[in-house]
DRENPA-865688 format. One record per residue: residue number from 0; residue in three letters; x, y, z of N, C-alpha, C in turn. Coordinates in Angstrom, 1 decimal. Layout:
BEGIN
KEPA resi resn    n_u    n_v    n_w   ca_u   ca_v   ca_w    c_u    c_v    c_w
KEPA  NUM  ALA      X      Y      Z      X      Y      Z      X      Y      Z
...
This chain:
BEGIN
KEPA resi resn    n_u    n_v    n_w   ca_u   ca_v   ca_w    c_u    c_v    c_w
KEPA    0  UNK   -0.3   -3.1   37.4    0.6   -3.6   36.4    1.0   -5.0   36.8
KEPA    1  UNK    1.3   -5.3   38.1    1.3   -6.5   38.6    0.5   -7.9   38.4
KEPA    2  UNK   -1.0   -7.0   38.5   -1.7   -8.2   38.1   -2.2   -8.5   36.8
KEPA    3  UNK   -1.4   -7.8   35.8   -1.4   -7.7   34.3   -0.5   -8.8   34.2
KEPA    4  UNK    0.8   -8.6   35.0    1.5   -9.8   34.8    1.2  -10.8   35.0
KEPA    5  UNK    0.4  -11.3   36.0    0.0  -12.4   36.5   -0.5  -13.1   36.1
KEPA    6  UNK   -1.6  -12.3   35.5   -3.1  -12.7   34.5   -2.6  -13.3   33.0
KEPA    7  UNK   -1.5  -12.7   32.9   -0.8  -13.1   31.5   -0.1  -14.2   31.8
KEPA    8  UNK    0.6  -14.7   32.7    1.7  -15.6   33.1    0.5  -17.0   33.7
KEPA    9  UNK   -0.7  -16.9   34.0   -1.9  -17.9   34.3   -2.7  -18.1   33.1
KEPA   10  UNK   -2.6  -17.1   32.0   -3.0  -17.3   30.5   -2.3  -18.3   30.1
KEPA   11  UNK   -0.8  -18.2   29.7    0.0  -18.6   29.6    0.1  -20.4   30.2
KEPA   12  UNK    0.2  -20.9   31.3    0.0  -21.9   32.0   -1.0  -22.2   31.9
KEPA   13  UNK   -2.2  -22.2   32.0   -3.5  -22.7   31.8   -4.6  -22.6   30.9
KEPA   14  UNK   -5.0  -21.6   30.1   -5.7  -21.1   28.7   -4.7  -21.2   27.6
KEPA   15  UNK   -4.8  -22.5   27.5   -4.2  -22.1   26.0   -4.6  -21.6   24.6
KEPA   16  UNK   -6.2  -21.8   24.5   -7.5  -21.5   23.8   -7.4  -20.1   23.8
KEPA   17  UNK   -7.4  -19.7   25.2   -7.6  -17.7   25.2   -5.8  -17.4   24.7
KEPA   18  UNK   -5.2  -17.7   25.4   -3.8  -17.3   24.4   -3.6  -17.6   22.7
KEPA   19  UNK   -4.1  -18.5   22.2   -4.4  -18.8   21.0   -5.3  -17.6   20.5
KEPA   20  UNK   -6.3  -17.4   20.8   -7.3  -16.1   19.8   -6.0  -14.6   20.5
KEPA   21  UNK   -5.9  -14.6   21.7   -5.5  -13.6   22.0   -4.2  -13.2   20.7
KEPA   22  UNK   -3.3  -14.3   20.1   -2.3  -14.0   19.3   -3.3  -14.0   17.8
KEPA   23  UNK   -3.8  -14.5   17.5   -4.8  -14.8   16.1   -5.4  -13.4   16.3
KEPA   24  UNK   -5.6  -12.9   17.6   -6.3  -11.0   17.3   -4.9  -10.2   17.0
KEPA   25  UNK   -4.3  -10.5   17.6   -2.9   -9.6   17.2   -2.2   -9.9   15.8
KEPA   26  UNK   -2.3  -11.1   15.3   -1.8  -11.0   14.0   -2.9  -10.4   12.7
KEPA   27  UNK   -4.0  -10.6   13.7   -5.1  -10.0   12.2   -5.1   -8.7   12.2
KEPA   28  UNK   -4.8   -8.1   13.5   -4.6   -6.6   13.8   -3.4   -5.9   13.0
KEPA   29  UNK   -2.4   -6.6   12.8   -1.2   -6.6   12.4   -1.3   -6.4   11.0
KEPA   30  UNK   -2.1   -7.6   10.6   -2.4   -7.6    9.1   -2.9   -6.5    8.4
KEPA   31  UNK   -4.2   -6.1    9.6   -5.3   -4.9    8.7   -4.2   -3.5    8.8
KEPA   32  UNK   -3.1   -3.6   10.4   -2.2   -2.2   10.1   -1.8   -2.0    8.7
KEPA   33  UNK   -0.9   -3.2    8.8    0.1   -2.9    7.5   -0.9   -3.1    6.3
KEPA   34  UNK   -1.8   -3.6    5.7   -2.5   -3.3    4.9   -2.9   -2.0    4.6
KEPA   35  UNK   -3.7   -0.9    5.9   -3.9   -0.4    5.5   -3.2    1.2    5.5
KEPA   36  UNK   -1.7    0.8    5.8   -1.0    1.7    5.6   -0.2    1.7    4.5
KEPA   37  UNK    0.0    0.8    4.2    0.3    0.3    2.7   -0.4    1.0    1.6
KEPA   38  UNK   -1.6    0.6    2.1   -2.7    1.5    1.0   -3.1    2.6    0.7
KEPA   39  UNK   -2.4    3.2    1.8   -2.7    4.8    1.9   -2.4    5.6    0.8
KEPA   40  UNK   -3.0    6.6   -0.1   -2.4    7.2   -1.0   -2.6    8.9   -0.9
KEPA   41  UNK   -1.6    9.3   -0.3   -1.4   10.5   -0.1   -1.0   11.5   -1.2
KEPA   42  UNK   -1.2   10.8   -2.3   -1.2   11.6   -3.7   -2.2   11.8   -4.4
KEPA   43  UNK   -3.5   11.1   -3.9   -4.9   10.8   -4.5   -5.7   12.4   -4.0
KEPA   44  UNK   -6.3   12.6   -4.6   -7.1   14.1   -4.0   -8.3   13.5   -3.5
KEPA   45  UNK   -9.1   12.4   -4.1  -10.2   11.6   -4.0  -10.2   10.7   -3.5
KEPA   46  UNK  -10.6    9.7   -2.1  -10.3    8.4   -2.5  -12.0    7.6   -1.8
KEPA   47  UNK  -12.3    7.1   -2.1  -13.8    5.8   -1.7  -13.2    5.8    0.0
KEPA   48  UNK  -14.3    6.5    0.9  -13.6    6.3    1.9  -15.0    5.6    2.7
KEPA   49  UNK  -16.0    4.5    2.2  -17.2    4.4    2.8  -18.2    3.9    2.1
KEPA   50  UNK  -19.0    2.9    2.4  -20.0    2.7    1.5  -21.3    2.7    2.2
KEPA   51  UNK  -22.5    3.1    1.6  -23.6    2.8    2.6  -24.7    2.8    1.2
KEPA   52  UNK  -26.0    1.8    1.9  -26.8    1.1    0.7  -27.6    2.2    0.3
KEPA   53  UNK  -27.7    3.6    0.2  -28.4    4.2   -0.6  -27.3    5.0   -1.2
KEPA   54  UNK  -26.8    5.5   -0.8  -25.9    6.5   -1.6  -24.8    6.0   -2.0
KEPA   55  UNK  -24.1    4.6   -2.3  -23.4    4.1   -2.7  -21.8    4.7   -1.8
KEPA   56  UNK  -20.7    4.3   -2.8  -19.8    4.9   -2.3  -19.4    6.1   -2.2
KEPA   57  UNK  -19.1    6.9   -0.6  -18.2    7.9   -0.2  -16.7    8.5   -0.9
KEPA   58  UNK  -16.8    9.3   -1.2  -15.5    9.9   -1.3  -15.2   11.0   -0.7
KEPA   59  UNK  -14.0   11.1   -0.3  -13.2   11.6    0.9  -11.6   11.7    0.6
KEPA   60  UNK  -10.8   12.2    1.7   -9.3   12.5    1.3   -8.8   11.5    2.3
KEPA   61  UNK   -7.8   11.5    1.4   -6.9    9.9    2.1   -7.0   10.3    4.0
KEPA   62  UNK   -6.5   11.0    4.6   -6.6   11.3    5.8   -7.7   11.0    6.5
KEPA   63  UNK   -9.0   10.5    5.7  -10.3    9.4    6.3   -9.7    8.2    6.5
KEPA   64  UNK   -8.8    7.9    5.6   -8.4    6.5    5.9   -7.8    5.9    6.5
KEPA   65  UNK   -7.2    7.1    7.4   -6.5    7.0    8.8   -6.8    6.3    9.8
KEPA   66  UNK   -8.6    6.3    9.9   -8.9    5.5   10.7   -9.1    4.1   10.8
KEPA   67  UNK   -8.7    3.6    9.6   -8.1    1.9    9.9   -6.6    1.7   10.3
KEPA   68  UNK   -5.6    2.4   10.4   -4.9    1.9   11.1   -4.7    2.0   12.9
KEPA   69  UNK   -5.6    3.5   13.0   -5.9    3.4   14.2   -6.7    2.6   14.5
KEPA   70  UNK   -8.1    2.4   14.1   -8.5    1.1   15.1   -7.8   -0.6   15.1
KEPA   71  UNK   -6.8   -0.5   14.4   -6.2   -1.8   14.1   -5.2   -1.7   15.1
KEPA   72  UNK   -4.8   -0.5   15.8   -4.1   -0.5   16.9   -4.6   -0.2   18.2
KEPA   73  UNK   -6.2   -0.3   18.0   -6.8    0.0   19.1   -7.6   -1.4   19.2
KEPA   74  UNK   -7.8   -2.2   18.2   -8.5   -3.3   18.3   -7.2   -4.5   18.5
KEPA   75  UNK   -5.9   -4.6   18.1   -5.0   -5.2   18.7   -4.2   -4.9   19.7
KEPA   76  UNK   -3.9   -3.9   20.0   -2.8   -3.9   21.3   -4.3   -3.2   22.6
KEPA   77  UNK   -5.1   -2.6   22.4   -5.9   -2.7   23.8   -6.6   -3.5   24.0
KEPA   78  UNK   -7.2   -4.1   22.9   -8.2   -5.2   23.1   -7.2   -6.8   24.1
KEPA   79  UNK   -6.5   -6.5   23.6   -5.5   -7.9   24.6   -5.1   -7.4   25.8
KEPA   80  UNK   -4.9   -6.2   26.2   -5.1   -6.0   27.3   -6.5   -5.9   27.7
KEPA   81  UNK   -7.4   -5.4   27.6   -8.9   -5.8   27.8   -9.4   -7.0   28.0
KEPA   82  UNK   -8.7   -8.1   27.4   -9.2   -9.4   27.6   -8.4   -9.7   28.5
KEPA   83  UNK   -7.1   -9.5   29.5   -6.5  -10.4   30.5   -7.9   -9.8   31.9
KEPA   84  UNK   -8.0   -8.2   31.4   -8.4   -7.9   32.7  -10.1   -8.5   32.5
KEPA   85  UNK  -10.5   -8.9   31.7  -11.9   -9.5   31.6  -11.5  -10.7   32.0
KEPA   86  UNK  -10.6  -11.7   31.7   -9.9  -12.5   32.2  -10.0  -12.7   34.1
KEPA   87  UNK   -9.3  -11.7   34.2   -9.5  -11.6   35.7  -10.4  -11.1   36.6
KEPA   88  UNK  -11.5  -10.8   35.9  -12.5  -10.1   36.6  -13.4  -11.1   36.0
KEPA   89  UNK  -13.9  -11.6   34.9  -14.7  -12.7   34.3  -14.7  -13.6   34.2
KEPA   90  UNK  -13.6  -14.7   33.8  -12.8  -15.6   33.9  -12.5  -16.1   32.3
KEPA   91  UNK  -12.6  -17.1   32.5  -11.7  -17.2   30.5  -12.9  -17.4   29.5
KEPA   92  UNK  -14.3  -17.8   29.7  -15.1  -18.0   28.8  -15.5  -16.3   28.6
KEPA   93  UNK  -16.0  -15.6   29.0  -16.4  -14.4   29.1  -14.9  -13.6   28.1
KEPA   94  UNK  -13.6  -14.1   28.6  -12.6  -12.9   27.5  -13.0  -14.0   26.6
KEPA   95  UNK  -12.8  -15.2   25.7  -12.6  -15.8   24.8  -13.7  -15.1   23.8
KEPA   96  UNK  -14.9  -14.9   24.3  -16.4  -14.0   23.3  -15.6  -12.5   23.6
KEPA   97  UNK  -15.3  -12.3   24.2  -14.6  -10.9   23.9  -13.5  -11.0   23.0
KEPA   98  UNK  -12.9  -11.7   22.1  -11.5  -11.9   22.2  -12.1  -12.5   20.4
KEPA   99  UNK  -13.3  -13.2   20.5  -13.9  -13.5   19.5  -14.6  -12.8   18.7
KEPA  100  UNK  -15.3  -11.6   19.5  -16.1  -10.3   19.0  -14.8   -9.5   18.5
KEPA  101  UNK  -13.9   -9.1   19.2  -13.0   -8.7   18.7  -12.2   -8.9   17.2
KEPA  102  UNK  -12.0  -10.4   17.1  -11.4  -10.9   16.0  -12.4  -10.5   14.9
KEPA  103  UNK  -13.4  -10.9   14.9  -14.4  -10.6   14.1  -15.0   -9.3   13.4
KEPA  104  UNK  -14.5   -7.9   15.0  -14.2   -6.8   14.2  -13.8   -6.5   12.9
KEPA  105  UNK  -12.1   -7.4   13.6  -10.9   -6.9   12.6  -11.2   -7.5   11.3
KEPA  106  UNK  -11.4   -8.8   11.4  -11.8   -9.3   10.2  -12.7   -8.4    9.1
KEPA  107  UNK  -14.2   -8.2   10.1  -14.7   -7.2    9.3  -14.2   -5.9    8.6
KEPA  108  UNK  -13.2   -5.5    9.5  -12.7   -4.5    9.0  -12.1   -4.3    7.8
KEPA  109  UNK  -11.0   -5.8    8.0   -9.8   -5.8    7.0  -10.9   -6.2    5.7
KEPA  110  UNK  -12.0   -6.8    5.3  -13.0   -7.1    4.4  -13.2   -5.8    3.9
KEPA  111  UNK  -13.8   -4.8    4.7  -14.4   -3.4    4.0  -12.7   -2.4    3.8
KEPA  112  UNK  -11.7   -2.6    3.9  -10.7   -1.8    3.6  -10.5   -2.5    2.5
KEPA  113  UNK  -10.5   -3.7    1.7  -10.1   -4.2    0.9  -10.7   -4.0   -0.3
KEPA  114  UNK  -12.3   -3.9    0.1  -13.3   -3.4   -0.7  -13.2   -2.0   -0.9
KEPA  115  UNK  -13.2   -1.0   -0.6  -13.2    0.0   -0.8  -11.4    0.5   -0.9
KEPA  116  UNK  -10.3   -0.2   -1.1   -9.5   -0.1   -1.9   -9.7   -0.6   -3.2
KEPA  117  UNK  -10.0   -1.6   -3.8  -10.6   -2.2   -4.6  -11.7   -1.4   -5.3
KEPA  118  UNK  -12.1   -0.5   -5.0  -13.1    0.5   -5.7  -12.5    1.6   -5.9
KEPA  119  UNK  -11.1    1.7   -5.3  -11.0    3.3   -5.3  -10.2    3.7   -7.0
């Protein structure tokens, strides 16, 4: 835990670039949470929970849709821990593509929840 702090507190002083995505992943993380709890409709019997290029859209019960807010809190609050300790074991170019692939999850993410709200 100590050297979580440290790694954070040398982020902080010297990466400003990796602290910059590291907050830009936490607010998109934030975004796709409350989005997609927002959206949740636990009155729906049916809802589009999936799309794939032959069978078009999935339907499923809202409790599939569970799993965007979980990864939106697995893709923001561990992923930034994941990047200090890549950080300190990699150094800052190596977390920034982590930290980049990351963002780029969420983003994707938050794109297909919007879609398949939008369909449902």
């Amino acid at each position: 835990m100590k050297n979580l702090k440290e790694d954070f507190v040398k982020i902080y002083q010297t990466e400003r670039g990796l602290l910059l995505l590291m907050i830009l992943n936490l607010i998109l993380a934030t975004a796709l949470f409350i989005y997609s709890v927002v959206t949740l409709n636990p009155n729906a019997s049916v809802v589009k929970t999936g799309y794939g290029d032959i069978g078009g859209y999935r339907d499923g019960t809202w409790l599939d849709m569970l799993a965007f807010p979980i990864l939106a809190l697995i893709l923001g609050v561990l992923h930034g821990f994941l990047a200090t300790r890549v950080f300190h074991k990699r150094g800052s170019g190596m977390a920034k593509f982590f930290l980049i692939t990351t963002t780029a999850l969420i983003f994707g993410t938050l794109l297909v929840a919007i879609r398949l709200h939008g369909e449902g």
